[in-house]
C-alpha positions, 0 to 999 in steps of 0.5 A: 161584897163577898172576897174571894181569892181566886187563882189563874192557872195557866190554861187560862182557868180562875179556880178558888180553893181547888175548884172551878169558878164559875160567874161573871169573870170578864177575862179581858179586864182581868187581864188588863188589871195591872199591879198598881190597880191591884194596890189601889184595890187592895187598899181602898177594900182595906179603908172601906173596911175600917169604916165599916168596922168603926161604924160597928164600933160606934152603933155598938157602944150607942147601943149600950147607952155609954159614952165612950168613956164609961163603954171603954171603961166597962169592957175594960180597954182604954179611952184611945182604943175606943176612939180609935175604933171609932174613928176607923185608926184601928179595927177591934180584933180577936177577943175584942170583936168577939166582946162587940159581937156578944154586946150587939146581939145581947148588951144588957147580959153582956154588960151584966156579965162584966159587972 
């Protein structure tokens, strides 16, 4: 699902970056919404993206035909943060997800390239 940050004015309109939204907003149950059930929100959408990115992690390294070892070793990070990702502790970030992108589309050019 698509994050979209949304905004109430005080007429009662939803707008996301200036504009308009239009779609399925059930107003009541916006309203209803309270702060703790914005948290448990917030932070089960933060979990299932630690799971999805320590999925990706893990098909990646597979993909390559490493063991966490030799892959941690190859791309030049340690043995921990590759567990870590794995494990959905820590989710790569910056050069290291651009790294796992190049190494999901092409692996053999981008374990070529870091030989």
């Amino acid at each position: 699902m698509k994050l979209v940050r949304a905004t109430l004015t005080p007429e009662g309109k939803v707008k996301s970056a200036g504009k308009a939204l239009r779609g399925r907003i059930a107003a009541g149950k916006l309203d209803a919404t309270g702060e703790a059930e914005i948290g448990r929100q917030i932070a089960t959408d933060a979990a299932q993206g630690r799971r999805d990115a320590a999925t990706y992690a893990r098909r990646v390294r597979k993909r390559t035909g490493l063991t966490q070892a030799a892959f941690a070793d190859r791309i030049g990070v340690p043995l921990d943060t590759v567990r870590n990702w794995e494990q959905g502790k820590r989710s790569p970030a910056g050069p290291a997800r651009a790294l796992l992108r190049v190494l999901d589309r092409s692996p053999k050019a981008a374990l070529a390239a870091l030989e």
